[in-house]
Backbone as CSV, one residue per row, in Angstrom:
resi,resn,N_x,N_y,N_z,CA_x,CA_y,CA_z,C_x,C_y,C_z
1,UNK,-22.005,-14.132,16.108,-20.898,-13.389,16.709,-20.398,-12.276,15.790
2,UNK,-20.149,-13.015,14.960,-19.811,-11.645,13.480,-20.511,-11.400,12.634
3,UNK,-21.043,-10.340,12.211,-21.563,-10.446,10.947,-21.166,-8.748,10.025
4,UNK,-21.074,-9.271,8.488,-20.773,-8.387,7.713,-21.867,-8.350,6.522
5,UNK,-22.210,-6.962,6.535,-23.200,-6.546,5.595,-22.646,-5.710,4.765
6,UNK,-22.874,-6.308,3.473,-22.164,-5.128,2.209,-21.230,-4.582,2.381
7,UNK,-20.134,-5.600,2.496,-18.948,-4.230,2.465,-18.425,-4.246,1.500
8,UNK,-17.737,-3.130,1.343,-17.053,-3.014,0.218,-15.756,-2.216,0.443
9,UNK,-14.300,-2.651,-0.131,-13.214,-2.265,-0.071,-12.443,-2.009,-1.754
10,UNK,-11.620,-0.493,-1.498,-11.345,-0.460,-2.997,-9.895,0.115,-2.717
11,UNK,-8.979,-0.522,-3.539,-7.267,-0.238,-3.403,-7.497,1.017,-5.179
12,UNK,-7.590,2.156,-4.397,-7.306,3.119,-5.359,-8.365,2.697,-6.540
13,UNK,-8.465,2.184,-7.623,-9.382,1.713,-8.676,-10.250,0.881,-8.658
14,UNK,-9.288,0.126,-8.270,-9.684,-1.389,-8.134,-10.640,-1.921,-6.686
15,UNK,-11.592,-2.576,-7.772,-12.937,-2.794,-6.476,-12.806,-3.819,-5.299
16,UNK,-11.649,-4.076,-4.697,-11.616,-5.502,-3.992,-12.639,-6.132,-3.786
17,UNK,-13.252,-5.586,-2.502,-14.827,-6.348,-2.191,-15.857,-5.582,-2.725
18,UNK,-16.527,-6.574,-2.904,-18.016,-5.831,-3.831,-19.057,-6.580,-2.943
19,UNK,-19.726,-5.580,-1.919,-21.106,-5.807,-1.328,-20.837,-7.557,-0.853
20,UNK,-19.802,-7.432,0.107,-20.265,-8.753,0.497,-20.580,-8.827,2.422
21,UNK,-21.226,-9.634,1.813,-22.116,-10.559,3.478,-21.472,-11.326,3.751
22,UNK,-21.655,-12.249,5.178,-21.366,-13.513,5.665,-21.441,-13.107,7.015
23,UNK,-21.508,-14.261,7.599,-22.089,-14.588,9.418,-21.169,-15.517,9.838
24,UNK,-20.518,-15.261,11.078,-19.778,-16.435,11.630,-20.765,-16.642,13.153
25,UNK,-21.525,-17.435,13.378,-21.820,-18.005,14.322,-21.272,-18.178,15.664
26,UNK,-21.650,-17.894,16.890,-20.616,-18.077,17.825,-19.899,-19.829,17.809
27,UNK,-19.095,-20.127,18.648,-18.377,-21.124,18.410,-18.689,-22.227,17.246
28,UNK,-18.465,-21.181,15.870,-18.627,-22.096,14.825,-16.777,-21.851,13.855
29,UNK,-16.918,-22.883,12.923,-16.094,-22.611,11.734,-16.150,-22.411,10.594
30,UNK,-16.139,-20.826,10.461,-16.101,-20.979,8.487,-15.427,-20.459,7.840
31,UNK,-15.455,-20.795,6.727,-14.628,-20.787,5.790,-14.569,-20.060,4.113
32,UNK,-13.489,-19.130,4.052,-13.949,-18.490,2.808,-12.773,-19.022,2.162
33,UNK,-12.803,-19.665,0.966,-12.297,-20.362,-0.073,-12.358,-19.231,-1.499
34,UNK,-11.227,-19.519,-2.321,-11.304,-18.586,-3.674,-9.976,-18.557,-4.397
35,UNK,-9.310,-18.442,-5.111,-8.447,-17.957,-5.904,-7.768,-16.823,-5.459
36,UNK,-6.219,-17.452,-6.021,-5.554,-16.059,-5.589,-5.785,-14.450,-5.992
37,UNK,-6.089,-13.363,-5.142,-6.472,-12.269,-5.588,-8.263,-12.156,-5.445
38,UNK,-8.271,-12.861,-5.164,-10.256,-13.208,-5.090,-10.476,-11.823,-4.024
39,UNK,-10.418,-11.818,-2.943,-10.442,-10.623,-1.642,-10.567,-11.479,-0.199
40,UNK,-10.046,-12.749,-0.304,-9.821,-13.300,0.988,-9.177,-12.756,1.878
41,UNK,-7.853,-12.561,2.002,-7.572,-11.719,2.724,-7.899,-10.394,3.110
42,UNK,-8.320,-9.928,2.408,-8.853,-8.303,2.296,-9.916,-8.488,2.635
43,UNK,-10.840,-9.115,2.718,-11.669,-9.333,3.839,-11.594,-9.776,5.554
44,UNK,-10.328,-10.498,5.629,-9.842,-10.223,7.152,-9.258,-9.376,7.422
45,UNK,-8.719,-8.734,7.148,-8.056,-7.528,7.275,-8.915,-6.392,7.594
46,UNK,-9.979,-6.825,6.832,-11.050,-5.314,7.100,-11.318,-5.921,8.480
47,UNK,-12.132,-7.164,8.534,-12.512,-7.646,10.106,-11.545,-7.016,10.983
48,UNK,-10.017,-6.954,10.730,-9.388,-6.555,12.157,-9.004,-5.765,12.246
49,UNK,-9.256,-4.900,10.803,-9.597,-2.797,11.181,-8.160,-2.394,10.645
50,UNK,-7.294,-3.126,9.460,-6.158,-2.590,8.932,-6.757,-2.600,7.066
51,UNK,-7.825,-2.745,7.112,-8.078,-2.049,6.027,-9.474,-0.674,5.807
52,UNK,-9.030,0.153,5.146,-10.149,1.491,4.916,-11.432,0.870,4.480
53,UNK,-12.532,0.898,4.667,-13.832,0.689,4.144,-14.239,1.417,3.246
54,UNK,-14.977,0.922,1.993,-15.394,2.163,1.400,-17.130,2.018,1.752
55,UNK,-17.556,1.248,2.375,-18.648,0.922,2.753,-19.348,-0.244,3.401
56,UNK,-20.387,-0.441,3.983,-20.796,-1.115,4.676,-20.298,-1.420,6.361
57,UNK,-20.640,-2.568,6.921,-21.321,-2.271,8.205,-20.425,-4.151,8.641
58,UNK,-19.384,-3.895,9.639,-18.960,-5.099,11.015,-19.868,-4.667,12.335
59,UNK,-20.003,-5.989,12.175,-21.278,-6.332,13.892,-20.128,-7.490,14.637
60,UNK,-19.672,-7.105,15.648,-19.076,-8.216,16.162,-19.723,-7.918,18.255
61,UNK,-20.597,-9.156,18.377,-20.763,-9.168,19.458,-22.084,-8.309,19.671
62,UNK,-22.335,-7.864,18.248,-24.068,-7.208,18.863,-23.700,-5.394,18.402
63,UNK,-21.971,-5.473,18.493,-22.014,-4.156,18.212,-21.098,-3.519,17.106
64,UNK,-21.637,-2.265,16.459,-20.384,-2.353,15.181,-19.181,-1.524,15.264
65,UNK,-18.590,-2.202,15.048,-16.727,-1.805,15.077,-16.090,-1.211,13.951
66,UNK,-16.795,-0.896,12.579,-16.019,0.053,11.766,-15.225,0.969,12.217
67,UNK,-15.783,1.486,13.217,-14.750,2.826,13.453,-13.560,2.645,14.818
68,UNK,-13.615,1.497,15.154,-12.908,0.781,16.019,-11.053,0.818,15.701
69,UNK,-10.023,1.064,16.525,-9.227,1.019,15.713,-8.210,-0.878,16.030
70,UNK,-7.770,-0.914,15.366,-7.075,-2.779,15.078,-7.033,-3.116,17.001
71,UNK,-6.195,-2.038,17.508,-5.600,-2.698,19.158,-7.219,-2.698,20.531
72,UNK,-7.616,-2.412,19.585,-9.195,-2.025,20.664,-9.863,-3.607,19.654
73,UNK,-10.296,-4.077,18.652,-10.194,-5.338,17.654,-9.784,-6.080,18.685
74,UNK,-8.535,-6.135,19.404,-7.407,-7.267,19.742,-8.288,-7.654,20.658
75,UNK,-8.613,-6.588,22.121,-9.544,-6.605,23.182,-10.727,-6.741,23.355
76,UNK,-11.122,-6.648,22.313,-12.456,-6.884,22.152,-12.680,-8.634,21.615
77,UNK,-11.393,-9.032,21.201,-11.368,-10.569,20.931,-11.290,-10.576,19.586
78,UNK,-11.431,-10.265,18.542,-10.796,-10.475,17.365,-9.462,-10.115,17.073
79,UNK,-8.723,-11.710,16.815,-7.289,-11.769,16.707,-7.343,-12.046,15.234
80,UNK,-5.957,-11.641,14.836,-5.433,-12.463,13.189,-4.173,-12.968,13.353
81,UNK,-4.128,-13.897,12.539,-3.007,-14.716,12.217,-2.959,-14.407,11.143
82,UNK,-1.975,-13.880,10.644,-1.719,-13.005,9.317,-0.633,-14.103,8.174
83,UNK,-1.601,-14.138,7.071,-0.755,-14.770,6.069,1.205,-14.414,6.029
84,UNK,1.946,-15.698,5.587,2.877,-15.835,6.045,3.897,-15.665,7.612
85,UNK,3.021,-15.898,8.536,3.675,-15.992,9.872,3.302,-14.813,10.331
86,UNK,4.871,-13.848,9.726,5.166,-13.111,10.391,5.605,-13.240,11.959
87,UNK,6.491,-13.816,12.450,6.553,-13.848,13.831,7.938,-13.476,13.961
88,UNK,8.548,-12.547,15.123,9.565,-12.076,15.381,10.645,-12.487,15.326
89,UNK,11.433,-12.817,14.360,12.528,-13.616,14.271,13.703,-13.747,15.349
90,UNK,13.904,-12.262,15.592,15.309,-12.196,16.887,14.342,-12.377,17.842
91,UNK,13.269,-12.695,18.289,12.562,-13.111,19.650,12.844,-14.674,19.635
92,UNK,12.427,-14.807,21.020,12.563,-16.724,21.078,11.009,-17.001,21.280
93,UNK,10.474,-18.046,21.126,9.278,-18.752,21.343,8.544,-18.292,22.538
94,UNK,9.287,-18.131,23.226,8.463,-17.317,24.816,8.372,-16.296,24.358
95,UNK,9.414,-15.480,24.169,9.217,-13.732,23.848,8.063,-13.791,22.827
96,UNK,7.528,-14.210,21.920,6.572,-14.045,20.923,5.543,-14.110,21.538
97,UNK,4.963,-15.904,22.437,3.662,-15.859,23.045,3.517,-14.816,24.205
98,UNK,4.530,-14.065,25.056,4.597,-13.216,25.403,3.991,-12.157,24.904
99,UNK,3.778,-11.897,23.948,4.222,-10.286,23.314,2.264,-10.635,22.598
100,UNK,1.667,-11.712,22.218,0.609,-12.015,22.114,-0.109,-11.821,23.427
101,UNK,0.324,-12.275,24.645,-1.005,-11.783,25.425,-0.719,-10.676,26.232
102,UNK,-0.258,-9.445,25.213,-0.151,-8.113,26.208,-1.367,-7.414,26.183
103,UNK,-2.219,-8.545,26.190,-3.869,-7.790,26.446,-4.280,-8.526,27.943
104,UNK,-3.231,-9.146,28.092,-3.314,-9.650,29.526,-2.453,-9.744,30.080
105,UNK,-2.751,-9.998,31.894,-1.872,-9.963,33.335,-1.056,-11.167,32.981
106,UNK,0.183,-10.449,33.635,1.614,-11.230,33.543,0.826,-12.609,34.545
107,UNK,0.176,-12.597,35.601,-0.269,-13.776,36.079,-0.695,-14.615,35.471
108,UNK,-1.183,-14.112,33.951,-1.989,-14.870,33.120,-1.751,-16.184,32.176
109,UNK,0.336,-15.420,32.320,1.207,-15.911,31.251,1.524,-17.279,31.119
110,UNK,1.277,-18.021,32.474,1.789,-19.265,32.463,0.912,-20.265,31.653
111,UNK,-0.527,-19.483,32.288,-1.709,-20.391,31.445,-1.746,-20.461,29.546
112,UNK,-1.466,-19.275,29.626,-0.953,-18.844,27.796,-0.108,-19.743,27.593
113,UNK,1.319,-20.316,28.130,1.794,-20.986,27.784,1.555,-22.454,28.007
114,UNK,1.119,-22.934,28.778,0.535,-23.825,28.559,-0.729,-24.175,27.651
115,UNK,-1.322,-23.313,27.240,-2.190,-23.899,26.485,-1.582,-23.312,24.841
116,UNK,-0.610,-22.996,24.682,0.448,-23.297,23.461,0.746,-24.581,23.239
117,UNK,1.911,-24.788,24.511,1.822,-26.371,24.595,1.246,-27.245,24.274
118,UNK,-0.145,-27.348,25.180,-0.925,-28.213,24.507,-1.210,-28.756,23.011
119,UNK,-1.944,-27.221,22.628,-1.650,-27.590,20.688,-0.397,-27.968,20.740
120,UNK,0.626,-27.495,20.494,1.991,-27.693,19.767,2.879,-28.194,20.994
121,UNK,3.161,-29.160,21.227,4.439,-30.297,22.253,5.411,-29.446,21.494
122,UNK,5.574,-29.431,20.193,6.897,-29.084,19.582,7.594,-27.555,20.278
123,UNK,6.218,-27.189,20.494,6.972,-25.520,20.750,7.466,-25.299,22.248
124,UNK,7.551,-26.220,23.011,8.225,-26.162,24.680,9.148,-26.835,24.479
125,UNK,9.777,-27.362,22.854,10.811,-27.750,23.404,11.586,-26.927,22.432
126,UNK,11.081,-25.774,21.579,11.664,-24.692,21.258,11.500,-23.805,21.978
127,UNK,11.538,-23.615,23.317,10.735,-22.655,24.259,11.740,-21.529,24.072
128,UNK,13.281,-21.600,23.917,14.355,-20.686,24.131,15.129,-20.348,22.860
129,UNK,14.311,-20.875,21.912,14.966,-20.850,20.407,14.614,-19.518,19.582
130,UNK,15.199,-18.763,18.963,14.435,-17.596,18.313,13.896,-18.375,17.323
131,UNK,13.327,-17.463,17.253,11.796,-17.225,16.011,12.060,-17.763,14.738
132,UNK,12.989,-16.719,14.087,13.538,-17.290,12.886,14.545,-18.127,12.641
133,UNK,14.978,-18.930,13.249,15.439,-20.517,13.401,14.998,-21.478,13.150
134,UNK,13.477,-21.472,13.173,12.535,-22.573,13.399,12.058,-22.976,11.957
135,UNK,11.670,-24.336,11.895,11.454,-24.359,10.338,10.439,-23.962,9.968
136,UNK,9.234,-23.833,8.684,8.099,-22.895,8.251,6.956,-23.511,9.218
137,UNK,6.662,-25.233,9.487,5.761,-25.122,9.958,5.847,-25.032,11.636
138,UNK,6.976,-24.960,11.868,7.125,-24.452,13.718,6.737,-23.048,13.742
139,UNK,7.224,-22.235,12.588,6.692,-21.164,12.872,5.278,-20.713,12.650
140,UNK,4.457,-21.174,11.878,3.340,-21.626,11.749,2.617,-22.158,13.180
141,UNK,2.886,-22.859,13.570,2.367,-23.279,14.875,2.384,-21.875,16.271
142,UNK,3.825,-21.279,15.626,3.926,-20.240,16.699,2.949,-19.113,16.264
143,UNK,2.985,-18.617,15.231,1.867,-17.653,15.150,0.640,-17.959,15.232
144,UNK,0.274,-19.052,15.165,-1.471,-19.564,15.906,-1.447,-19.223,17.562
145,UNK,0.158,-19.922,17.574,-0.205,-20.061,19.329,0.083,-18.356,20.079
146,UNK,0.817,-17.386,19.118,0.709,-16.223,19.812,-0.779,-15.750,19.564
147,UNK,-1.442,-16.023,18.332,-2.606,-15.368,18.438,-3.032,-15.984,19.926
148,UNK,-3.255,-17.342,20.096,-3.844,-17.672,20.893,-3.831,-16.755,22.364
149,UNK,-2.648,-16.555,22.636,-2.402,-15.752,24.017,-3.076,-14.590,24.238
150,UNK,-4.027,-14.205,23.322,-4.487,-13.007,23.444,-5.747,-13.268,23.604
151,UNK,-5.934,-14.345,23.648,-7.487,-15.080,24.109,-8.401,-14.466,23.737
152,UNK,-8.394,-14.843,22.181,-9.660,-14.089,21.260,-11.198,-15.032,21.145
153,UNK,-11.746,-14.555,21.080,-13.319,-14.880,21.174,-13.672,-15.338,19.365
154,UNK,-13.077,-14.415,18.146,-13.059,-15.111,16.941,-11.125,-14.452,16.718
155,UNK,-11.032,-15.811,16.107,-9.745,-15.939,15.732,-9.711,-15.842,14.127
156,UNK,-8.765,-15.215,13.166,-9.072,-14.989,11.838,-7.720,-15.542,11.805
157,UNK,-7.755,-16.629,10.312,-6.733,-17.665,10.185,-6.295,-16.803,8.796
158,UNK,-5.257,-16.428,8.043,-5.166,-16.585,6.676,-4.431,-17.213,6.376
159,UNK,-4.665,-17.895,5.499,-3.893,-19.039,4.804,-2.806,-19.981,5.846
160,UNK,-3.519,-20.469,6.649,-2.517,-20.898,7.638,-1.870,-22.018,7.153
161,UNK,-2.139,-22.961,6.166,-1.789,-23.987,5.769,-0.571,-23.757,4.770
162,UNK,-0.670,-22.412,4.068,0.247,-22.208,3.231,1.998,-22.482,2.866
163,UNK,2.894,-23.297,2.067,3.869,-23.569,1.622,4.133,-25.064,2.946
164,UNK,3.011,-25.033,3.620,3.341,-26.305,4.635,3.810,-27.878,3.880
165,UNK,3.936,-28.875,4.911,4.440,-29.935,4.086,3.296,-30.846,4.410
166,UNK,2.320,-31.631,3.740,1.464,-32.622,4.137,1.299,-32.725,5.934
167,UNK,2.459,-33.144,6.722,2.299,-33.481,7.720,2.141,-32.318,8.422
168,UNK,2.174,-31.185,8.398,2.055,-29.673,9.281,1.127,-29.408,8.834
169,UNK,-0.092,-29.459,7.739,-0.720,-29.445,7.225,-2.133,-29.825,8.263
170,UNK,-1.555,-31.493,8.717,-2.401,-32.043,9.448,-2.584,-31.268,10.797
171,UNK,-1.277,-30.809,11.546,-0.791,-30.767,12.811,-2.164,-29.285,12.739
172,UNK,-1.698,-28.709,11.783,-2.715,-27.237,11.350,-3.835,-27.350,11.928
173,UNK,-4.766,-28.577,11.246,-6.013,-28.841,11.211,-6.106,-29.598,12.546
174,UNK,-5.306,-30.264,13.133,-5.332,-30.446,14.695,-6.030,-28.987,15.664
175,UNK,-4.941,-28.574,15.352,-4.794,-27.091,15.957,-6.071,-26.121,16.019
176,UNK,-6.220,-26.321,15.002,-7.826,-25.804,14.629,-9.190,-25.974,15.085
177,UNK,-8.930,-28.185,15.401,-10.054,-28.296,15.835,-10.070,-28.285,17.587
178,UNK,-8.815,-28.375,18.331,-8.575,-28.131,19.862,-8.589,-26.321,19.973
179,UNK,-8.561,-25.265,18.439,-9.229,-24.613,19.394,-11.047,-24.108,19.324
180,UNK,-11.243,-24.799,18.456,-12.316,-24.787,18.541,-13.462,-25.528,19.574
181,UNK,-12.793,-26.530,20.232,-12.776,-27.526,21.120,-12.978,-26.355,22.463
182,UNK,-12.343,-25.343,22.365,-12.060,-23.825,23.222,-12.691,-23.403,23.342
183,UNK,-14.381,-23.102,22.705,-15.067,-22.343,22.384,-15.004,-21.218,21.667
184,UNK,-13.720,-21.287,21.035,-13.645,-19.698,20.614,-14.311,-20.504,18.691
185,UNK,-14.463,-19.278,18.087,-14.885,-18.958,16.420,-13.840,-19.213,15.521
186,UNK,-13.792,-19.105,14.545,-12.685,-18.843,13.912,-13.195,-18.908,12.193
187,UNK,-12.924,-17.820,11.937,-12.873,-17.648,10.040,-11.582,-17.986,9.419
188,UNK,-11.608,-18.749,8.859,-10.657,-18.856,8.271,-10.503,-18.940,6.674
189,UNK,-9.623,-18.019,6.066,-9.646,-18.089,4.692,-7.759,-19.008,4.019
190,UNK,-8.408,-19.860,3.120,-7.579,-20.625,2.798,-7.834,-21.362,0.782
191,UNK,-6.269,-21.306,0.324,-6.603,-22.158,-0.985,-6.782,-23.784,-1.058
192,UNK,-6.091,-24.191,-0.013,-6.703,-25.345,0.225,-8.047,-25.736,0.631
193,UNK,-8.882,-26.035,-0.368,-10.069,-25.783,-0.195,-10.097,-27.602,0.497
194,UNK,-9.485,-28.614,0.278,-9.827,-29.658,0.953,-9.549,-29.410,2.575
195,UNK,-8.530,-28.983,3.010,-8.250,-28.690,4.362,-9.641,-28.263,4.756
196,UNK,-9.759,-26.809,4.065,-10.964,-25.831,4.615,-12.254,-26.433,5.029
197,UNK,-12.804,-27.249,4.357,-13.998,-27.686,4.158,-13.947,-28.976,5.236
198,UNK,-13.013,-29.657,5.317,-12.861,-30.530,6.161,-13.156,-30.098,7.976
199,UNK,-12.408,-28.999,8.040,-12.292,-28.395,8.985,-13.666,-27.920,9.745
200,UNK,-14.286,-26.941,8.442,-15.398,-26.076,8.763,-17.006,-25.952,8.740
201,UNK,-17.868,-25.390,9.413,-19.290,-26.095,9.306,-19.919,-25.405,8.159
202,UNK,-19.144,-24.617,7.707,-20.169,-23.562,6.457,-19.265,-22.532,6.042
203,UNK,-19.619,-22.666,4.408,-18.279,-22.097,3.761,-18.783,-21.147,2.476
204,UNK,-18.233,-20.316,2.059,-18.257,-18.899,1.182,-17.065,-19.360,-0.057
205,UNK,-17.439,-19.255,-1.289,-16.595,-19.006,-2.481,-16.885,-17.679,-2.628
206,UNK,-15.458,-16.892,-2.796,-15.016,-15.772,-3.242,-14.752,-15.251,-4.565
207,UNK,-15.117,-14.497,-5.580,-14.290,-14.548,-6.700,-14.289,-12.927,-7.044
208,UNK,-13.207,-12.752,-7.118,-12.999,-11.309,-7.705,-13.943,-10.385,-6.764
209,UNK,-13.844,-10.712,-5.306,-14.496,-9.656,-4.436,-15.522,-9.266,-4.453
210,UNK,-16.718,-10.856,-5.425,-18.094,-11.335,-4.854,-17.624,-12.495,-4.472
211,UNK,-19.000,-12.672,-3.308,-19.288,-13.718,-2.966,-20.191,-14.954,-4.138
212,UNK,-19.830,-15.701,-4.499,-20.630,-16.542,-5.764,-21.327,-17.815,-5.199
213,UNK,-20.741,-18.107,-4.304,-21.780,-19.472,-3.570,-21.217,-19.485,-2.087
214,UNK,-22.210,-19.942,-1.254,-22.291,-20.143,-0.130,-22.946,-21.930,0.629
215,UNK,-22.719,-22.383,1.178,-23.466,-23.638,2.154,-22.902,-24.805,2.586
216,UNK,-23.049,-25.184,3.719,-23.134,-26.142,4.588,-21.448,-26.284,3.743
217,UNK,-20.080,-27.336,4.580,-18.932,-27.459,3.712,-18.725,-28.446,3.127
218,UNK,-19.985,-29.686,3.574,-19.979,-30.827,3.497,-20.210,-30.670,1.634
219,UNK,-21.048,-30.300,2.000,-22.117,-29.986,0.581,-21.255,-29.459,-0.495
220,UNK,-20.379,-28.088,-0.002,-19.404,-27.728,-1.186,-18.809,-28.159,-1.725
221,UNK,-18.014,-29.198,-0.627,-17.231,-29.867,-0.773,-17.106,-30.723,-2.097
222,UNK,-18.720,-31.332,-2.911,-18.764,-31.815,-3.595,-19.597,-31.191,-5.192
223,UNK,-19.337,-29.593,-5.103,-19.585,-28.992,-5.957,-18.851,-28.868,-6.802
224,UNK,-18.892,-28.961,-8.689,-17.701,-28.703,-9.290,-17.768,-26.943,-9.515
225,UNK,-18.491,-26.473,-9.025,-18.387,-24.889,-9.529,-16.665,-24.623,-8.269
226,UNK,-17.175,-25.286,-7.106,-15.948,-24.524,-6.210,-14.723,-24.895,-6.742
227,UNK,-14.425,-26.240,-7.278,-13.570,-26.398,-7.709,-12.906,-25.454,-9.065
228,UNK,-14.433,-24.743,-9.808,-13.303,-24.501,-10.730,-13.795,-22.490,-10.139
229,UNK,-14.276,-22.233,-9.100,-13.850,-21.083,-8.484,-12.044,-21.278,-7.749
230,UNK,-11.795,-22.251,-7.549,-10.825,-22.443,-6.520,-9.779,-22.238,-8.010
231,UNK,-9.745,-22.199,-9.219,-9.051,-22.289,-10.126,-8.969,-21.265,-10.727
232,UNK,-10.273,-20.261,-10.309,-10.047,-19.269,-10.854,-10.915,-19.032,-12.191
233,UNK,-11.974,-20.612,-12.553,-12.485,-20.418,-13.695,-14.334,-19.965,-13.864
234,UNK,-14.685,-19.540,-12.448,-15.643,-18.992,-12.972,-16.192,-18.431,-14.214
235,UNK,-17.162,-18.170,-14.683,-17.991,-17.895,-15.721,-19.095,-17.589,-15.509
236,UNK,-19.495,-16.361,-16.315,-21.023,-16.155,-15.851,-21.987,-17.177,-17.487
């Protein structure tokens, strides 16, 4: 469904991504794991066309979208769930999943909300509550479930697990696997590398904007290099 060849992204000096690859499979899960500052995010970001390229080549669906701009991304089915929420605070829980599927018919809306619901019970019974009321992992739940309304084909997670508490943590990885249960994709980049790997069928260590190991998550899972990539202690 996706694939990225050599790209490369640079903030003024500094090389973020350096020539990296990876493939997301149609209705698969993977996972890019790394240290803070590694280019996890900056690699979704390029996927959903809010970051400049300084090179290389997105294939999503057979066709390439570099020059694509983010709201044409949305329609075409690549959504993000953008590290720390972000979800409309003076909106209420409807107004948000609302405002997620304005890539679709108001007829459409009820089904959007119901299949919010589904993942998250919690959020119909915040249905009328604003946004920023809600505690970190309700809102967490809400920005999955607005991505959701926009009924993306690959869904890009960042750090969705982040400042959560053990038990939202889980509800996360629920969430994850009913929508994958959906048929839809989903990349997801995360420091919880136990969540990640649990979650996903094939996974990428990041470090300093290479890619340093790649395979199966089962398998990583029990590598000590990821662990001490996940720390930040690579070494050549």
């Amino acid at each position: 469904m996706l694939k990225i060849e050599n790209l490369n992204v640079h903030y003024g000096k500094i090389h973020a991504l350096n020539d990296v690859s990876i493939e997301v499979p149609d209705k698969s899960v993977i996972t890019i794991v790394g240290s803070n500052g590694a280019g996890k995010s900056t690699l979704l970001r390029s996927v959903a066309g809010l970051v400049k390229l300084s090179g290389g080549r997105i294939t999503f669906d057979g066709k390439s979208i570099e020059q694509l701009p983010p709201h044409k991304r949305v329609k075409a089915g690549i959504v993000l769930t953008p590290e720390g929420r972000r979800v409309f605070p003076k909106m209420t829980v409807r107004e948000n999943i609302a405002l997620g599927a304005f890539t679709r018919s108001k007829s459409e809306l009820q089904g959007v909300e119901e299949t919010a619901f589904s993942m998250f019970p919690r959020l119909k019974d915040r249905y009328n509550q604003l946004a920023g009321t809600l505690s970190g992992g309700e809102q967490q739940m809400l920005a999955i479930a607005r991505s959701m309304a926009s009924k993306p084909k690959l869904l890009l997670l960042d750090e969705p697990s982040m400042g959560l508490a053990p038990n939202m943590v889980d509800v996360v990885e629920s969430a994850i696997n009913y929508i994958r249960d959906q048929g839809v994709s989903i990349l997801i980049v995360e420091q919880n590398i136990f969540m990640a790997f649990d979650v996903s069928d094939f996974g990428y260590v990041i470090q300093t904007g290479n890619i340093v190991l790649s395979g199966k998550s089962c398998e990583l899972a029990n590598v000590e290099m990821v662990k001490k990539a996940y720390l930040g202690e690579i070494k050549e």
